[in-house]
C-alpha positions as CSV (number, residue, x, y, z in Angstrom):
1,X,7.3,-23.8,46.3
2,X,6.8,-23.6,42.3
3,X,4.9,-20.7,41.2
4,X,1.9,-22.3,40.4
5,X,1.4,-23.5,43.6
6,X,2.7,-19.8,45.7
7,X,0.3,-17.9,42.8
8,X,-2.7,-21.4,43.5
9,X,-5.2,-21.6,41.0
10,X,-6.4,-19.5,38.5
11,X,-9.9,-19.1,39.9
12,X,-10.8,-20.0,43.3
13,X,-13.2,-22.5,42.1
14,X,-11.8,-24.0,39.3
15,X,-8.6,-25.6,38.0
16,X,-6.7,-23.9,35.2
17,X,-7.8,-26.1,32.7
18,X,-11.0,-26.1,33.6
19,X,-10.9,-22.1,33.5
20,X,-9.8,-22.5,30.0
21,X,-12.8,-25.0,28.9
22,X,-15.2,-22.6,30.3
23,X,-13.4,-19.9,28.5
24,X,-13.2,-21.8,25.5
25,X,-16.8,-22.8,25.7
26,X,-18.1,-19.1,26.6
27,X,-16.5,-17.9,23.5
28,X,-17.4,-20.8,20.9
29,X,-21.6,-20.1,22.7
30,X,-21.5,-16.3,21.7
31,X,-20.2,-16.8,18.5
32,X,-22.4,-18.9,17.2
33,X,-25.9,-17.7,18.9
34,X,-24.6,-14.2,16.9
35,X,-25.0,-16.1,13.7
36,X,-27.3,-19.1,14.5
37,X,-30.7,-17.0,13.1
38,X,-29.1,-17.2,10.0
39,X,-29.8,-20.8,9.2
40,X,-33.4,-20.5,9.8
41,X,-33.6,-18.8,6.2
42,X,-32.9,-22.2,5.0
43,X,-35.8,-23.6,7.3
44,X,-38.0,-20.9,5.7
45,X,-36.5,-21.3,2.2
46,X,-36.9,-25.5,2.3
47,X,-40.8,-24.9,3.0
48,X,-41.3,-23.3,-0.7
49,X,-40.4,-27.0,-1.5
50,X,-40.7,-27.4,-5.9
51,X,-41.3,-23.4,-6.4
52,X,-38.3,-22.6,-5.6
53,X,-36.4,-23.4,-8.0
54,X,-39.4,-22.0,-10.6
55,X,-38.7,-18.8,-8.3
56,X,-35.3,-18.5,-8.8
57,X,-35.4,-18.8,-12.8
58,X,-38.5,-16.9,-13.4
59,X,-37.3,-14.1,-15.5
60,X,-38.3,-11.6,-13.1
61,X,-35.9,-13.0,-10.7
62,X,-33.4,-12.8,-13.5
63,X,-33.7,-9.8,-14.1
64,X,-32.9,-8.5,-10.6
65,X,-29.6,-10.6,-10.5
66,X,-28.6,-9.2,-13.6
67,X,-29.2,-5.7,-12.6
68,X,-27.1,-6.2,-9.5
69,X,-24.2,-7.7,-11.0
70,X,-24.4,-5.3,-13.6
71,X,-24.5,-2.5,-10.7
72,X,-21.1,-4.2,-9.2
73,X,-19.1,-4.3,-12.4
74,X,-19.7,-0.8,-12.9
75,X,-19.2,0.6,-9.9
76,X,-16.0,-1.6,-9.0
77,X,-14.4,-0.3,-12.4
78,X,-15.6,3.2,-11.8
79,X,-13.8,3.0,-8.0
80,X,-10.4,1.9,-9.7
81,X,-10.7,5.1,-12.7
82,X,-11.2,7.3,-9.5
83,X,-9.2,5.3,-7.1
84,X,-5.7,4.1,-8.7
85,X,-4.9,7.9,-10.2
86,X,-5.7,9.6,-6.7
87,X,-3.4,7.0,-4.9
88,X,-0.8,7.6,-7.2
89,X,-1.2,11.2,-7.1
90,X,-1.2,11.5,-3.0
91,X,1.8,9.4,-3.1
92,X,4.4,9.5,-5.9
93,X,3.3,12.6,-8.1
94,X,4.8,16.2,-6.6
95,X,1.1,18.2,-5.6
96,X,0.8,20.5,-3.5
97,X,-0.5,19.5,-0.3
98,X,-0.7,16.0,-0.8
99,X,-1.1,15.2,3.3
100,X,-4.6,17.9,2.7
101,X,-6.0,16.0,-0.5
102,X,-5.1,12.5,1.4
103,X,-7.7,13.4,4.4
104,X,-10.2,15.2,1.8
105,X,-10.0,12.0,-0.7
106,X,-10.9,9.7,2.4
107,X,-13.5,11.1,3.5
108,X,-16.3,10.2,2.1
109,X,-16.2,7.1,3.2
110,X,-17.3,7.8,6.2
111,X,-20.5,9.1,4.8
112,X,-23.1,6.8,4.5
113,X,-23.7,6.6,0.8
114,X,-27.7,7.1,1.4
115,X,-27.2,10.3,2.4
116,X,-25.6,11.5,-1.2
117,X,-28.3,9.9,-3.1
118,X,-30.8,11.6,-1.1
119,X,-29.0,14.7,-1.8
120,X,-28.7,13.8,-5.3
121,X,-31.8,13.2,-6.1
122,X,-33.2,16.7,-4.9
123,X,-30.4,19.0,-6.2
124,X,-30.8,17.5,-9.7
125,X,-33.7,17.6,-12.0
126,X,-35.4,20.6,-13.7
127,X,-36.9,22.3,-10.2
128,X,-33.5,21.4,-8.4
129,X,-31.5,23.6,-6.5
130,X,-28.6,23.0,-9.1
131,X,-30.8,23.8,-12.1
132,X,-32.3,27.4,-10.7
133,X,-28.5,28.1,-9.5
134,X,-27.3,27.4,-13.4
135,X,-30.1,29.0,-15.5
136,X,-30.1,25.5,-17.3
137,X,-32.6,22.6,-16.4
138,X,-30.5,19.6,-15.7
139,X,-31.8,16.4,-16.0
140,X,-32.7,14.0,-13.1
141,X,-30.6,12.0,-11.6
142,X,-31.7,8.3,-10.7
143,X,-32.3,4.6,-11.9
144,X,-29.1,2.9,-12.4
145,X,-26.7,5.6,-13.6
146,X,-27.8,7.6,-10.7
147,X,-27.1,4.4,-8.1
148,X,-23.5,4.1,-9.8
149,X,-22.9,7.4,-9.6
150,X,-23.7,8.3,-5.9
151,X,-22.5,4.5,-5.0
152,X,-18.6,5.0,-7.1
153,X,-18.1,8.7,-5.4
154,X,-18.5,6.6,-1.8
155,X,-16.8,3.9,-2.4
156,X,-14.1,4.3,-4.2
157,X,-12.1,5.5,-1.1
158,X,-11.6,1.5,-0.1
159,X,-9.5,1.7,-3.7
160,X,-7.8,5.0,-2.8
161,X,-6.9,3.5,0.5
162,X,-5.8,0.2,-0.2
163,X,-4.0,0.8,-3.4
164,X,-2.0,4.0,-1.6
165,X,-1.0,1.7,0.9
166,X,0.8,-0.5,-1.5
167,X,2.2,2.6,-2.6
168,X,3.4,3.3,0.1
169,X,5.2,0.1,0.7
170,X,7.0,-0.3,-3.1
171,X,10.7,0.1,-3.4
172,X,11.0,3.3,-5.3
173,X,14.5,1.8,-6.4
174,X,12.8,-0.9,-8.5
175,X,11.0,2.2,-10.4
176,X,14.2,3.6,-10.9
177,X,15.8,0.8,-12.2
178,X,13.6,0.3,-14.7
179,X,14.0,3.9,-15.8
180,X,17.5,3.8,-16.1
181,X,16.7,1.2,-18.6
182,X,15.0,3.4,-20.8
183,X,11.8,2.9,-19.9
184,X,9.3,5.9,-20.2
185,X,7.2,6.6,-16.9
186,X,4.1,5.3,-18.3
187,X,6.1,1.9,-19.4
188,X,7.6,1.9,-16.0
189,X,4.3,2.3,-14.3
190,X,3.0,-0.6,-16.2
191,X,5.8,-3.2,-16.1
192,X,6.9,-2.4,-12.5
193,X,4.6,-0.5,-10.2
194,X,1.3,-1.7,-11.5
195,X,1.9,-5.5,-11.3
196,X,3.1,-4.4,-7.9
197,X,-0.3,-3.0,-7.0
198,X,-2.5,-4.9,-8.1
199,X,-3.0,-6.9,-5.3
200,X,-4.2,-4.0,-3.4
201,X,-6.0,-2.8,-6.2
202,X,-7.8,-5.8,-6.5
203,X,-8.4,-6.0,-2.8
204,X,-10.3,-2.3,-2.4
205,X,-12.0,-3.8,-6.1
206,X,-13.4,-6.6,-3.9
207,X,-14.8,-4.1,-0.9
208,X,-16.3,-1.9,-3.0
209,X,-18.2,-5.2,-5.1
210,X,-19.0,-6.2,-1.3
211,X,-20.6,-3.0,-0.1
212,X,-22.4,-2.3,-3.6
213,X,-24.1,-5.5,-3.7
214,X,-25.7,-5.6,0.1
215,X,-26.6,-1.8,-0.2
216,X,-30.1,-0.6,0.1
217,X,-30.6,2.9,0.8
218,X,-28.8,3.9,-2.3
219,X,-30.5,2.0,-4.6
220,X,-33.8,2.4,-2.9
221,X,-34.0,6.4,-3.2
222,X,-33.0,5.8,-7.0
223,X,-35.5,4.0,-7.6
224,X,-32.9,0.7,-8.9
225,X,-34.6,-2.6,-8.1
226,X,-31.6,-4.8,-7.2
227,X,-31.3,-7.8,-4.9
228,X,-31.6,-6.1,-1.2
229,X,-34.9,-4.3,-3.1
230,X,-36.4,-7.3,-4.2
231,X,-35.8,-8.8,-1.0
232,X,-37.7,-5.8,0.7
233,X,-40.2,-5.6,-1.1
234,X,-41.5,-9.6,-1.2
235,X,-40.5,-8.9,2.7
236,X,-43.1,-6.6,3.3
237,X,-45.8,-8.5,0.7
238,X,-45.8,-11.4,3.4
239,X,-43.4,-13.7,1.0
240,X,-41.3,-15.0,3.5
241,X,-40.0,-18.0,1.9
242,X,-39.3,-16.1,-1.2
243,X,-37.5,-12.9,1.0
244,X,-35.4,-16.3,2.5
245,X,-34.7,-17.8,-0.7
246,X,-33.8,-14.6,-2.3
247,X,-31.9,-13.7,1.1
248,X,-29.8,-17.4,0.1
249,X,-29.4,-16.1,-2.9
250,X,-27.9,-13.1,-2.1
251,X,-25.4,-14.7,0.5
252,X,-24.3,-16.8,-1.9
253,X,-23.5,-14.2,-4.3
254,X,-21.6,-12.2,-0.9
255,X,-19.3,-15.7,-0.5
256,X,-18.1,-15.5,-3.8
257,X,-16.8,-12.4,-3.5
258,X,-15.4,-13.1,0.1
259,X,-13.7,-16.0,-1.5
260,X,-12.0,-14.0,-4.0
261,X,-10.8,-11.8,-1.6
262,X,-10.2,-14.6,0.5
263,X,-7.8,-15.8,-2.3
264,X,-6.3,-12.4,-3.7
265,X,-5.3,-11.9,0.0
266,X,-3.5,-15.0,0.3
267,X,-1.6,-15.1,-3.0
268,X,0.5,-12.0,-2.5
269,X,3.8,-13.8,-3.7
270,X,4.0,-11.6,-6.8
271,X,4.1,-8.2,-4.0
272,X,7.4,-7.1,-3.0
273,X,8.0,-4.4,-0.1
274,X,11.6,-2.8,0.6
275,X,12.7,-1.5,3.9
276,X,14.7,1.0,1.8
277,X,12.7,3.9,-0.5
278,X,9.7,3.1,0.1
279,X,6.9,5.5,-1.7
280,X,9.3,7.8,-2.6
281,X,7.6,11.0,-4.8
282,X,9.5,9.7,-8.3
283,X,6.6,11.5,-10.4
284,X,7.3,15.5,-10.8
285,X,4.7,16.6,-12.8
286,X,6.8,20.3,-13.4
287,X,3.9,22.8,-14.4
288,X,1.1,20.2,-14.5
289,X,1.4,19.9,-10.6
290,X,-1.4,22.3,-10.0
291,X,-3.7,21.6,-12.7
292,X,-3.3,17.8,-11.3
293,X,-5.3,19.1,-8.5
294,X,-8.1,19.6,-9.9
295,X,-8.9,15.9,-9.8
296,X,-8.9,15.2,-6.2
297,X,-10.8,18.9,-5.7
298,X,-14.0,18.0,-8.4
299,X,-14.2,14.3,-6.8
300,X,-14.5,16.2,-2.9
301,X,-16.7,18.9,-4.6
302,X,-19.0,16.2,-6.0
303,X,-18.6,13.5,-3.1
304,X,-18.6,15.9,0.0
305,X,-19.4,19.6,-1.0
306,X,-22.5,19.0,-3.2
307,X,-24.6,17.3,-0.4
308,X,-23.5,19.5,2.6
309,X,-24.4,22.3,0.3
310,X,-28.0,20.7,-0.3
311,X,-28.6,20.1,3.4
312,X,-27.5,23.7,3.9
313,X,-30.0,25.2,1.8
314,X,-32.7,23.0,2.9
315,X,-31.7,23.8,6.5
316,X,-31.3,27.9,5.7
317,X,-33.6,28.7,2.6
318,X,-36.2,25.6,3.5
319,X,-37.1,22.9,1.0
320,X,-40.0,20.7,0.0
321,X,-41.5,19.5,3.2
322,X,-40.9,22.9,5.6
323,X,-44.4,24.3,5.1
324,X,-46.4,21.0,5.7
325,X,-46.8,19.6,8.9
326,X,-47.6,15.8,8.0
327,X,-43.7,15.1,9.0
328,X,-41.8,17.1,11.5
329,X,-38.2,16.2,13.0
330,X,-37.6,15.8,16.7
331,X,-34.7,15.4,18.5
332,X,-36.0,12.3,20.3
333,X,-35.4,10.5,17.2
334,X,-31.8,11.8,17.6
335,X,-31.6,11.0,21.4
336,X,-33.4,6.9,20.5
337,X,-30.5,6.8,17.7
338,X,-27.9,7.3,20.2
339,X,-29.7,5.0,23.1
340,X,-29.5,2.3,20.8
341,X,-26.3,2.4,19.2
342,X,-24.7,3.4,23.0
343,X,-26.2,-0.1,23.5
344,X,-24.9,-2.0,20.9
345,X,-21.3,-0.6,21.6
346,X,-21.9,-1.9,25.3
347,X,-23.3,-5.1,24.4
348,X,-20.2,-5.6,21.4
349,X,-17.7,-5.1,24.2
350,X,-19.1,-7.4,26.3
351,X,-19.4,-10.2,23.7
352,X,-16.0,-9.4,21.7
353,X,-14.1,-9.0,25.1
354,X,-13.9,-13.4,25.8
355,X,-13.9,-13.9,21.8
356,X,-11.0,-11.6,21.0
357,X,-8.9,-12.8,23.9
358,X,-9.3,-15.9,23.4
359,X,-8.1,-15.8,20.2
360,X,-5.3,-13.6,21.0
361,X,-3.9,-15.5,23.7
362,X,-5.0,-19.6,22.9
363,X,-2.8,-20.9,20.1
364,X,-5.7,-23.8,18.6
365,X,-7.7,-24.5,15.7
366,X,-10.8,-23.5,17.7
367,X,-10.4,-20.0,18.9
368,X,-9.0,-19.5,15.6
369,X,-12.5,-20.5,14.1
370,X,-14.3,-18.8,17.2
371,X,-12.7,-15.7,16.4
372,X,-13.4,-16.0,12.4
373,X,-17.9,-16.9,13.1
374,X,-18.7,-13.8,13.9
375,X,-17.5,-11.7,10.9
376,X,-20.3,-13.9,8.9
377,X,-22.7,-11.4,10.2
378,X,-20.4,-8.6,9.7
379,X,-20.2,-9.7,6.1
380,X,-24.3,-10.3,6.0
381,X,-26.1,-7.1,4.3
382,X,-28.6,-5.7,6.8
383,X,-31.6,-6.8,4.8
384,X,-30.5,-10.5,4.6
385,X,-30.1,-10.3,8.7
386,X,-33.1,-8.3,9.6
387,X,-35.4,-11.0,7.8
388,X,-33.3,-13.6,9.3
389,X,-34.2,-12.3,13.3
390,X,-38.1,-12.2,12.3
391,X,-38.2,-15.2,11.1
392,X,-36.0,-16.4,13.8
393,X,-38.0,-15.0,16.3
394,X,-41.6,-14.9,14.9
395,X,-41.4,-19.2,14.3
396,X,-39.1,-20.6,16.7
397,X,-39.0,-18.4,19.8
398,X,-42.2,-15.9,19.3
399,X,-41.4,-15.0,23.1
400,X,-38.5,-12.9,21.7
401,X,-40.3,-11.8,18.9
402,X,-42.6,-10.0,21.2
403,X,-40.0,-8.4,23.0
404,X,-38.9,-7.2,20.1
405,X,-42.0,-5.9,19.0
406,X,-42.3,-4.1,22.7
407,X,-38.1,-2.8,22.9
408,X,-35.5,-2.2,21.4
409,X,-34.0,-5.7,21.8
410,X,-33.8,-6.8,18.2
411,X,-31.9,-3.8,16.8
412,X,-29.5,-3.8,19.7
413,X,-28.8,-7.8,18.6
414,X,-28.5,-6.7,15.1
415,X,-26.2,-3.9,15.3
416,X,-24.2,-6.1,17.4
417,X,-24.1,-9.0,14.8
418,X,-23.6,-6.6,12.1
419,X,-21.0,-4.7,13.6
420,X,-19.2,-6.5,16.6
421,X,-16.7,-8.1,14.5
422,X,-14.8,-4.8,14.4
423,X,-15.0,-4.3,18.4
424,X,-13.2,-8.3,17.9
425,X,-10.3,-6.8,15.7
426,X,-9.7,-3.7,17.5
427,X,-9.6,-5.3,21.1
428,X,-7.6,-8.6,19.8
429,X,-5.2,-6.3,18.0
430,X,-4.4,-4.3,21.5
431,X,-4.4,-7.5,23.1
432,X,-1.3,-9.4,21.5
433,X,0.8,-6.1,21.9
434,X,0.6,-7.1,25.4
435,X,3.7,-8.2,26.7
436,X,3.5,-11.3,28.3
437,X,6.4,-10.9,31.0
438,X,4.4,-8.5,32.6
439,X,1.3,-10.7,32.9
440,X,3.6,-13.6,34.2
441,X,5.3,-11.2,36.6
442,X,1.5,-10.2,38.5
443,X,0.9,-13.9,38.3
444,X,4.3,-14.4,40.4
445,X,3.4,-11.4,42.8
446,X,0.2,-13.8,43.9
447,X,-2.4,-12.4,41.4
448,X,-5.2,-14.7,40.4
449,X,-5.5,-14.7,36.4
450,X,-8.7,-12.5,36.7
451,X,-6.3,-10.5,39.1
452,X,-3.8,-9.8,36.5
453,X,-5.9,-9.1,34.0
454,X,-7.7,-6.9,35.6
455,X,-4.4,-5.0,36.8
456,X,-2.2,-5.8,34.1
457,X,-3.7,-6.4,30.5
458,X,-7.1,-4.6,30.9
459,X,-5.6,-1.0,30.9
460,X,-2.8,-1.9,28.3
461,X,-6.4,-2.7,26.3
462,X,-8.4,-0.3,27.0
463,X,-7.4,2.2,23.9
464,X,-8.7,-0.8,21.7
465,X,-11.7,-1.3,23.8
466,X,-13.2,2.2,23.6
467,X,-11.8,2.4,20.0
468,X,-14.4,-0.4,19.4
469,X,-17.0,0.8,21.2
470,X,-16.5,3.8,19.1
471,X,-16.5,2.4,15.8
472,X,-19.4,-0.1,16.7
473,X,-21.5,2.7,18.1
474,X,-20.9,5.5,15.2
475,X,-21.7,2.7,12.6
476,X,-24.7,1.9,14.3
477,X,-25.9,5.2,14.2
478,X,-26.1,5.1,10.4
479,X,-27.3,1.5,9.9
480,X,-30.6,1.9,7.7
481,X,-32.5,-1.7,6.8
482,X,-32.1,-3.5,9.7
483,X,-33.2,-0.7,12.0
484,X,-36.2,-0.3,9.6
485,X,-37.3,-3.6,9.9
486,X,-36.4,-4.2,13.6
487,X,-37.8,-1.1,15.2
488,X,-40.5,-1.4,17.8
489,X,-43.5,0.5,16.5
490,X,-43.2,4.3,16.9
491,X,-39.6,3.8,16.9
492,X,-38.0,6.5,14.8
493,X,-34.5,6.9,14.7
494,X,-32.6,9.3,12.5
495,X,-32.3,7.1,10.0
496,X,-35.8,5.8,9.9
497,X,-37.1,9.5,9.6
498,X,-35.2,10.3,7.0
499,X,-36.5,7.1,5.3
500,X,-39.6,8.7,5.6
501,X,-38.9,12.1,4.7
502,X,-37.7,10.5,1.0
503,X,-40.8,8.0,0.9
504,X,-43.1,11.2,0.9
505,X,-41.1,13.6,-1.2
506,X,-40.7,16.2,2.0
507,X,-36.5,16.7,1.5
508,X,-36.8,19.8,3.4
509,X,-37.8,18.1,6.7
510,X,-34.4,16.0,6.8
511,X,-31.9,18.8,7.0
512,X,-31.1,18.4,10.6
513,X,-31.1,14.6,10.7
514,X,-28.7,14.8,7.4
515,X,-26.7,17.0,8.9
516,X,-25.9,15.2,12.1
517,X,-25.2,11.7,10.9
518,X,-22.7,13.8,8.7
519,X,-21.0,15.2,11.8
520,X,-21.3,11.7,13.3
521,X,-19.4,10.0,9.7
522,X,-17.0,12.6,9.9
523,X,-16.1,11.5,13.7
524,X,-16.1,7.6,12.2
525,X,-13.3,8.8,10.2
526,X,-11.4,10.7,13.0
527,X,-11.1,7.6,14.9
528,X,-10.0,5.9,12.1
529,X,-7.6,8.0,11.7
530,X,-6.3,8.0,15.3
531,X,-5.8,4.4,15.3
532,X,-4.0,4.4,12.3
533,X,-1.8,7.6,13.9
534,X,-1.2,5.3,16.8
């Protein structure tokens, strides 16, 4: 008796390949209802009919795409002066404490970037906190410098990241070839490391470009009107078509810079990586090794200690908005933050768990492609896909609009859109370290296939699993437009209230919300780090 007839069929009611077309099927479905609302912006754009075009070229319009580009340059080349020099510092320069000033230089990434303009915005100025400590008045801190400020000191950890890792994986030797040829270090650095790099540079570039553009908090409390602004604001003045053209606009904008990274990913013929010295510390800075660490300490002080300390002395001393009563935290807006995002992470898992082994275990075209439709969300700002869902909902299915109206159903389906895609990575990643012998061995001991998965690969997955439920649920937590858009009304969330609390000037009234999405960032980042550790 062969072993497909002793183990029988995969299912008791169907034949394997019939098993697999389901499968197959029930993957390609999810994906592409996640990302289906989407098109309807063109059904909403296509009914402006001749304006649009007199829309997108009015000089208004203009303006606004101007301003955001101009908001992306700067930022991207302010990540790489912060960026490049901490990588090389944390890897190939002789600090002290380079494994410390690694984890401090990371970290605020995992702070949502909102959060330090909302803290910029009050400490500076001539009343500010900063001014009364100094003696000096300071000026305020907003419009576009302020955005590029507060948007390069959280960003420009993708840089650090990415270009470190490169670092990390260069053949010192080649460096030290080059030296023996009487090259200086700086020559060295620029004929041999650098060209090396730049891949990775260029790669953290494109993240940071990608996260500046869709951003709205940031730009929003600084009072910058850029695309996701513009989008709002025609949003909320009943111009849907426009919002959806706009919306187009913006996504169109997004796939040029996915394509690039698309392209810079691909073309890494130019890299090379040693098994041998790899990120050795060539740079010994001799005396200069602890004024170099002044750099990594004022970008922490300004990226990490400035706001805590702000939300401190809000919480401690009070702040504008303690004394008024219009506006008054509770923690039910904590408890709805976390009842939402908990189910978000469920819902991802269930969604990403068929998608990601699918693709992980079916060699084809199409679970390749089944596997790739769901990071378009991922890559959609939160704006663009908010609008998106109530026009969705609102034209074609108003039965669903209503429910979300009534519950919490719309947010969950954003969140999981938005943020799914890294439940898909995490769980497909632990999924093809599975070894397949010992699936094939439970499938000879007379296991059904849902048998051995169920004994077999679902515990060897389950670190990635709750590692994506994790990440899924603590980036919900701090997702700002679409939960402002998408809430049921009387829904406040965290987020929302802190909206609020910046809309009407009363900063004091957010310490406690400020403070726990920080703890809640800071966590993001400890899981992070524990997959990477692992």
């Amino acid at each position: 008796m062969s072993v497909r007839e002793r183990v029988g069929p995969a299912s008791d009611f169907l034949p394997e390949d019939g098993v697999d077309a389901a499968y197959a099927a029930l993957a390609t479905l999810l994906a592409l209802v996640l990302v289906a609302p989407l098109a309807w912006l063109l059904v909403d754009a296509a009914g402006l009919g001749g304006e649009a075009l007199d829309f997108l070229v009015a000089s208004e319009t203009l303006a606004v795409l101007v301003r955001s580009v101009a908001l992306v340059a700067v930022v991207t080349v302010g990540g790489v002066a912060i960026g490049v020099p901490l990588a090389v510092l944390t890897v190939q320069a002789s600090i002290p404490f380079r494994r410390f000033w690694t984890v401090l230089i990371a970290l605020p990434l995992a702070v949502p970037s909102y959060l330090g303009a909302f803290a910029a915005i009050s400490a500076f100025g001539p009343s500010g906190p900063l001014s009364e400590a100094l003696g000096v008045p300071l000026p305020a801190l907003e419009g576009f410098v302020g955005a590029a400020v507060v948007l390069t000191l959280y960003t420009y950890p993708y840089i650090f990241l990415t270009t470190r890792a490169s670092l990390l994986s260069l053949d010192a030797s080649l460096v030290e070839a080059a030296r023996t040829l009487n090259c200086g270090r700086l020559a060295a650095f620029r004929r041999v490391t650098l060209p090396q790099i730049l891949p990775g540079i260029a790669a953290g570039a494109l993240l940071v470009a990608l996260y500046t553009l869709a951003d709205f908090g940031t730009p929003n409390f600084m009072n910058l009107e850029v695309y996701t602004q513009f989008i709002y604001s025609r949003h909320r003045a009943g111009m849907g078509g426009y919002a959806a053209l706009l919306s187009l606009q913006l996504l169109a904008v997004t796939g040029v810079i996915l394509a690039a990274e698309s392209a810079i990913g691909a073309d890494d013929s130019g890299a090379y990586a040693s098994r041998g010295n790899r990120g050795a510390a060539e740079l010994d800075l001799g005396a200069w090794r602890y004024p170099a660490m002044a750099l990594p300490a004022l970008v922490a002080a300004a990226a990490l200690a400035l706001p805590i300390g702000i939300f401190g002395f809000w919480l401690l001393r009070g702040g504008p908005g303690y004394e008024l009563a219009q506006l008054t935290f509770s923690w039910s807006y904590g408890w709805n933050s976390v009842k939402v995002s908990l189910l978000a992470a469920v819902a991802s898992i269930l969604v990403a768990l068929p998608i990601a082994l699918r693709s992980a275990t079916a060699d084809s075209k199409l679970s390749s492609v089944t596997a790739r439709i769901p990071y378009v969300g991922y890559a959609t700002p939160g704006i663009v896909l908010a609008i998106a869902l109530i026009a969705f909902t609102l034209e074609a299915a108003p039965p669903l609009y209503e429910l979300g109206r009534d519950t919490v159903a719309l947010v969950v389906f954003a969140y999981v859109v938005r943020f799914m895609p890294q439940a898909i990575g995490s769980i497909r990643t632990s999924t093809m370290q599975v070894d397949d012998r010992l699936v094939e061995a439970a499938r000879t001991l007379g296991r059904s296939r849902f048998g051995a998965f169920r004994a077999v690969t679902f515990p060897l997955i389950l670190p990635g699993i709750v590692t994506g439920a994790a990440l899924v649920f603590l980036t919900s937590m701090k997702e700002l437009p679409a939960t402002l858009l998408l809430r049921p009304f009387g829904f406040d969330t965290l987020v929302t209230f802190i909206w609020r609390a910046e809309e009407t000037g009363l900063y004091g009234q957010a310490a406690i919300p400020a403070f726990v999405l920080v703890v809640v960032s800071g966590l993001s980042m400890a899981v992070l780090l524990t997959q990477e550790d692992n």
